[in-house]
C-alpha positions in Angstrom: 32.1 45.5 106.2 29.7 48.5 104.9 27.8 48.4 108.4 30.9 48.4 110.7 32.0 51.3 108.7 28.5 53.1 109.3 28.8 52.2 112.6 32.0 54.0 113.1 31.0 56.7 111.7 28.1 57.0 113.8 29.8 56.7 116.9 32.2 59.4 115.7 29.6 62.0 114.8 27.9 61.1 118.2 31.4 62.0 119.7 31.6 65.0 117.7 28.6 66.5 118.0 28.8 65.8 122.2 32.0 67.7 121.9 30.3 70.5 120.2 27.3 70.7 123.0 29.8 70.3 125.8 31.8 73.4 124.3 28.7 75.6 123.8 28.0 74.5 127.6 31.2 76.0 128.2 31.1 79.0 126.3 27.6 80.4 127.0 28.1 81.8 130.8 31.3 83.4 129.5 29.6 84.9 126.6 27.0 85.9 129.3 28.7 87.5 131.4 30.7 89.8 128.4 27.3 90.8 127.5 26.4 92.1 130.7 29.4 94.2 131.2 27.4 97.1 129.0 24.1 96.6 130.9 25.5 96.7 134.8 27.5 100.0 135.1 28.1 99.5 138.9 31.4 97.8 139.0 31.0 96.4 142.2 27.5 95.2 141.4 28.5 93.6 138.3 31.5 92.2 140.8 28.7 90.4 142.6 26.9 88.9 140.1 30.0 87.4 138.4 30.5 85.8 142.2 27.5 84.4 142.2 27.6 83.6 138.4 30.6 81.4 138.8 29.8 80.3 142.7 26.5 78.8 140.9 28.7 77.5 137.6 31.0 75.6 140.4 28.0 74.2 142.3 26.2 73.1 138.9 29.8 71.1 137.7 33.1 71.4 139.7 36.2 69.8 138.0 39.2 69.0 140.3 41.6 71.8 141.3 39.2 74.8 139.6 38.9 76.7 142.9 42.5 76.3 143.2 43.6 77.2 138.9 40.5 80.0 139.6 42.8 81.4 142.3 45.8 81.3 140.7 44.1 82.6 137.5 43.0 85.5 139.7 46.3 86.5 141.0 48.1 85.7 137.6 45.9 88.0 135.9 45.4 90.7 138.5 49.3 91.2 138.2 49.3 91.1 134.7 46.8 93.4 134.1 48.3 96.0 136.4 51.5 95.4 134.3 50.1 96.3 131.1 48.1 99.2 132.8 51.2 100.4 134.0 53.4 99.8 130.6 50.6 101.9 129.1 49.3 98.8 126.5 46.0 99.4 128.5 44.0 102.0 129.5 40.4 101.6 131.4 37.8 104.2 131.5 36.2 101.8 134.6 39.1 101.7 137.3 37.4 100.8 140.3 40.6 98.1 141.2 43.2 100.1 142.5 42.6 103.3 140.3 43.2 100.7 137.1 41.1 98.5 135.9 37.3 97.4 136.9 37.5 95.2 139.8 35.5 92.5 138.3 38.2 92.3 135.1 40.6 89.8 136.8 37.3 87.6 138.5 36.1 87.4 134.4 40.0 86.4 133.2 40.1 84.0 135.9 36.4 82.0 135.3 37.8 82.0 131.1 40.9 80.9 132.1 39.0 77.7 134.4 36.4 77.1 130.9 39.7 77.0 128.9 41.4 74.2 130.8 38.0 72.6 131.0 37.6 72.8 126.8 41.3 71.5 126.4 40.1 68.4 128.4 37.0 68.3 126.5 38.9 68.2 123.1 41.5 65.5 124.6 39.4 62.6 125.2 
């Protein structure tokens, strides 16, 4: 009985700690890109290495339908952030989109929005 239990339990941390690494695989290029926002001041520069960032992310592991949720991510958030910009909730001192906001913002929002719906499968199974 004592070595079924073990054996459960092993199987369990094994599942836990493969969660764990999948998540931190997750997490990392987001956390990546954040950090780079301070170091490239060239908002369209920083625009093209997010591009090829996530183009390389999507060529590395692609998930059904994340070009398409990336998309609508894009859109969502591009309207969304021009709402609050023009409620006044936001203000940005980079407005290269539009006069508003740093044209690489909505690009970021999206790629966090694909990693979430990828970590909310990865803590389903």
């Amino acid at each position: 009985m004592n070595l079924r239990i073990c054996e459960f339990m092993n199987v369990r941390m094994d599942n836990i700690k493969n969660k764990i690494k999948q998540i931190i695989l997750e997490l990392v290029p987001v956390v990546a890109m954040i950090l780079l926002i301070p170091i490239i001041q060239n908002d369209y520069i920083l625009l093209l290495v997010y591009g090829i960032i996530i183009i390389s992310l999507f060529f590395i592991k692609y998930v059904k339908l994340d070009w398409v949720f990336f998309t609508f991510a894009l859109i969502t958030m591009t309207a969304s952030e021009t709402l609050f910009i023009s409620t006044g909730v936001e203000v940005f001192e980079r407005n290269s989109l539009f006069g508003l906001m740093p044209i690489w913002l909505p690009v970021l929002w999206a790629y966090v929005f694909v990693v979430m719906r990828r970590l909310v499968k990865v803590l389903e199974n």
